[in-house]
C-alpha positions as CSV (number, residue, x, y, z in Angstrom):
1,X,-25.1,12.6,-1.6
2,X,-27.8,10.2,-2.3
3,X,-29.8,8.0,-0.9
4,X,-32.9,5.1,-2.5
5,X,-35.6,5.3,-0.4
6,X,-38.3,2.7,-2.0
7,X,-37.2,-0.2,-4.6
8,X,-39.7,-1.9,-6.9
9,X,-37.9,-5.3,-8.1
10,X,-40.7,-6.2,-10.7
11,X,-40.8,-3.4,-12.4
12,X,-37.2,-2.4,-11.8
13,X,-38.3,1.1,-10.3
14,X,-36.3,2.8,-7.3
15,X,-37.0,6.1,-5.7
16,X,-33.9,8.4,-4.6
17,X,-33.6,11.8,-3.2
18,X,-30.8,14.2,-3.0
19,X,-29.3,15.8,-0.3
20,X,-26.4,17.8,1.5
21,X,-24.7,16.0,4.2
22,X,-23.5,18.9,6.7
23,X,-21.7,18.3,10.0
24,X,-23.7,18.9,13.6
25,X,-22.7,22.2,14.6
26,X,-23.4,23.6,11.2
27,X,-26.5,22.7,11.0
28,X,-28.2,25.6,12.9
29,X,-26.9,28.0,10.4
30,X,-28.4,26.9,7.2
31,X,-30.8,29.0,6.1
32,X,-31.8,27.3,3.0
33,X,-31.6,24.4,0.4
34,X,-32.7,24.3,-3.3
35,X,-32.5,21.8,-6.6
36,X,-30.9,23.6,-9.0
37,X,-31.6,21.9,-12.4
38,X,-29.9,22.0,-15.6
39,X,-26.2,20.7,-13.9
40,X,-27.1,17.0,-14.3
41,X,-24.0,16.0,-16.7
42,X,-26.4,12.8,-17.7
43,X,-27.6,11.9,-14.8
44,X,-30.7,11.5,-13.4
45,X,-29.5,13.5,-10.1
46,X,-29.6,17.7,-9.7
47,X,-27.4,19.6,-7.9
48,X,-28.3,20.6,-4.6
49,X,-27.3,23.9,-3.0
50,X,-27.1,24.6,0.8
51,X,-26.4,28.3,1.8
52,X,-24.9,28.7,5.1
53,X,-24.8,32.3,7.2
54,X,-22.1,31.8,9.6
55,X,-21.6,35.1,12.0
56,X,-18.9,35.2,15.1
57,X,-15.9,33.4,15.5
58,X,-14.6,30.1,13.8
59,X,-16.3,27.3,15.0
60,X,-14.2,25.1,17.1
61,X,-13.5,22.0,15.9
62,X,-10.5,19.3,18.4
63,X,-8.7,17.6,15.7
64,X,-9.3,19.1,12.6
65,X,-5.8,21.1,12.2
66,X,-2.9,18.4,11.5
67,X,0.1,19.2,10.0
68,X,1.7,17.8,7.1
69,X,5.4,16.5,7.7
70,X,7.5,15.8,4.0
71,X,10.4,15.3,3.2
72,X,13.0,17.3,1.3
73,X,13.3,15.0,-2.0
74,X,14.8,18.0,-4.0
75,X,17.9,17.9,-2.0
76,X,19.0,14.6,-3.8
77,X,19.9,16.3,-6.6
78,X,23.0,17.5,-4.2
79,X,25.9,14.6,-4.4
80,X,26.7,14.4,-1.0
81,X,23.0,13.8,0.2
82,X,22.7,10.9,-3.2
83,X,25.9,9.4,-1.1
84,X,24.0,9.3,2.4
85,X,20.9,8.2,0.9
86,X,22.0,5.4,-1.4
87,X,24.9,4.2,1.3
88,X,21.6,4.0,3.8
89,X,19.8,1.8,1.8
90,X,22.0,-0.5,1.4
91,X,22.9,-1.3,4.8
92,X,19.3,-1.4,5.5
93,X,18.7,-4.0,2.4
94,X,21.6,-5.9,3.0
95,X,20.1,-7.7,6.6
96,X,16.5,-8.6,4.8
97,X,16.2,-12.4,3.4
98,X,15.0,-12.5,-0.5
99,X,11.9,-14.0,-0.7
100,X,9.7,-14.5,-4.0
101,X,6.4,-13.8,-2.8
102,X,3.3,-11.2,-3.9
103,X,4.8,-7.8,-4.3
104,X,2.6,-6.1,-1.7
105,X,3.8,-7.7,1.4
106,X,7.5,-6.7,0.5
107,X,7.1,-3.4,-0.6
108,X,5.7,-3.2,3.1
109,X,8.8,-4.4,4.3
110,X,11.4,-2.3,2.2
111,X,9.1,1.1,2.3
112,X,9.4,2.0,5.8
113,X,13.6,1.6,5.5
114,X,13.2,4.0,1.8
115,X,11.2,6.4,3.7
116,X,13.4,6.6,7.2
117,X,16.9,7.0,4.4
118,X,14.7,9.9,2.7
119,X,14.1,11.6,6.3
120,X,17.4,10.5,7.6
121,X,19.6,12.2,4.5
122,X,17.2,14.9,2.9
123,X,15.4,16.5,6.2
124,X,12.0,16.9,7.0
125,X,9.6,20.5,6.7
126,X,6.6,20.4,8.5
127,X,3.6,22.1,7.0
128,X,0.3,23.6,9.0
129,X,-0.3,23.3,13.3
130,X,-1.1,19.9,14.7
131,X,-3.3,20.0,18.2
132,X,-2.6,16.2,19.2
133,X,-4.6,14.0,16.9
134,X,-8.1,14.1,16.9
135,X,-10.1,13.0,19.9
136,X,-13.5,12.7,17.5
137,X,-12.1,9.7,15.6
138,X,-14.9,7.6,16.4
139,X,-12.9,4.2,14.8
140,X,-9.7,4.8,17.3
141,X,-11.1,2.4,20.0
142,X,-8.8,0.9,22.8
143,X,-8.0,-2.8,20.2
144,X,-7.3,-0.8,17.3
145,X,-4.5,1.9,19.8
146,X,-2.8,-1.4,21.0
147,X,-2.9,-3.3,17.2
148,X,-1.1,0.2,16.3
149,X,1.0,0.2,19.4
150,X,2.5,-3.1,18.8
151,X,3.1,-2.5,14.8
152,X,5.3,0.3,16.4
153,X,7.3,-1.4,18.3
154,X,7.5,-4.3,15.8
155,X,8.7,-1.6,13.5
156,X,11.0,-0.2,16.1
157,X,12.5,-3.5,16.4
158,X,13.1,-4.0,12.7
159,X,15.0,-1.0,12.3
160,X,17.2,-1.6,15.2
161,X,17.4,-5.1,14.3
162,X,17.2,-6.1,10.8
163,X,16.9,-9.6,11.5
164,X,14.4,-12.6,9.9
165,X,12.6,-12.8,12.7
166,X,11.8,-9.1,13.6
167,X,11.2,-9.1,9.7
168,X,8.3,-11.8,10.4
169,X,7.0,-10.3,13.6
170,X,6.5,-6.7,11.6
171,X,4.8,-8.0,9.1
172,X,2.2,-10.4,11.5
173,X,1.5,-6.7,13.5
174,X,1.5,-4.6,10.6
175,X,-1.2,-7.1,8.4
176,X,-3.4,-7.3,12.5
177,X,-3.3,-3.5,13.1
178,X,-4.7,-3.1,9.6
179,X,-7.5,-5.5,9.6
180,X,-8.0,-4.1,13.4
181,X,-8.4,-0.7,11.5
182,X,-10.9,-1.9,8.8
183,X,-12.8,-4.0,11.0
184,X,-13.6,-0.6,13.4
185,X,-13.8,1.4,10.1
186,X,-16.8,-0.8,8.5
187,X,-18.6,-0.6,12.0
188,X,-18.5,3.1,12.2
189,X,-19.7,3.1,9.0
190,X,-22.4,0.5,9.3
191,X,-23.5,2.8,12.6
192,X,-23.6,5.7,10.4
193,X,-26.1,4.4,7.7
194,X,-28.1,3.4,10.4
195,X,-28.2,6.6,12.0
196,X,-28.9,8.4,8.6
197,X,-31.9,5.9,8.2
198,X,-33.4,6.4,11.7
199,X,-32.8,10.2,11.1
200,X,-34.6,10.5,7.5
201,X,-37.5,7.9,9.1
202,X,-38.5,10.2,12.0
203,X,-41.3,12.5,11.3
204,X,-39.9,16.4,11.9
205,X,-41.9,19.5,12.6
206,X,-42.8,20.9,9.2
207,X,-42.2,24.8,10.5
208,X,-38.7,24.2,11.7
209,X,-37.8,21.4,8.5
210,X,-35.5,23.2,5.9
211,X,-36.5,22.3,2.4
């Protein structure tokens, strides 16, 4: 990562260092950092190497383990599973209005009824250990669990329903839980760049500094 510390407009001069971004509990167990020149691919950045000397038992990190559900697209090539798929589709499609529109907002209509027809005909494998979601999401706050909780049950409601008007109210909760999620997203990550300046602005101890 990088970051400019001091920018000249004059003269059109900026000042930027180099550095290795490394989570809290890590931290500890770096021994040392170093430039290592000649990988700068035409740039005017180097490379910058952290070595880390980690002893004892894996760290323990909430969260970090998810698993990964997908579906079984390569039995479609089996006719009877083409038969359950397609015939799901279309009594899916056949309850939604045509509307001429942008593209985007009915892709977000028609994708969630493609992807239940995949599950629904092919089957579903589950890949890796989930422990629960993960608690250290600092941009989950209470507004954007309930923006999410109502696009479920809007979406809940459209499958059950098919109708206009659950059609309408899925796609007002689906476009507020996603601006909900930005919003939070763009304030962690203002708070973050804030951090990171308070943190590179406060003298350290030059003994315990790792350079």
């Amino acid at each position: 990562m990088l970051k400019c510390t001091w920018y000249q407009s004059t003269l059109g001069r900026r000042s930027m260092i180099d550095f290795v971004n490394i989570s809290s509990d890590l931290r500890p167990y770096v021994l040392d950092t170093r430039v290592k020149k000649g990988a700068e691919l035409s740039t005017d950045h180097h490379l910058v190497v952290s070595w880390v000397e980690w002893r004892g038992k894996p760290l323990d990190r909430p969260g970090k383990h998810k698993s990964v559900v997908w579906v079984n697209w390569e039995r479609l090539e089996e006719a009877q599973v083409q038969e359950a798929f397609n015939s799901h589709l279309r009594r899916r499609f056949s309850g939604i209005p045509v509307e001429v529109g942008d593209i985007e907002p009915e892709w977000s209509v028609f994708k969630p009824f493609i992807a239940e027809a995949a599950a629904g005909s092919c089957g579903l494998k589950v890949l890796g250990a989930s422990r629960g979601g993960n608690p250290r999401t600092s941009w989950w706050t209470p507004v954007v669990r309930e923006d999410v909780r109502l696009k479920k049950e809007a979406f809940r409601d459209l499958l059950s329903r098919g109708t206009p008007e659950a059609v309408a109210r899925y796609r007002q909760a689906r476009r507020a839980a996603a601006s909900a999620v930005a919003k939070a997203k763009q304030r962690v990550w203002e708070k973050f760049g804030e951090d990171m300046k308070k943190e590179f602005r406060t003298p350290r101890n030059a003994e315990g500094s790792v350079c």
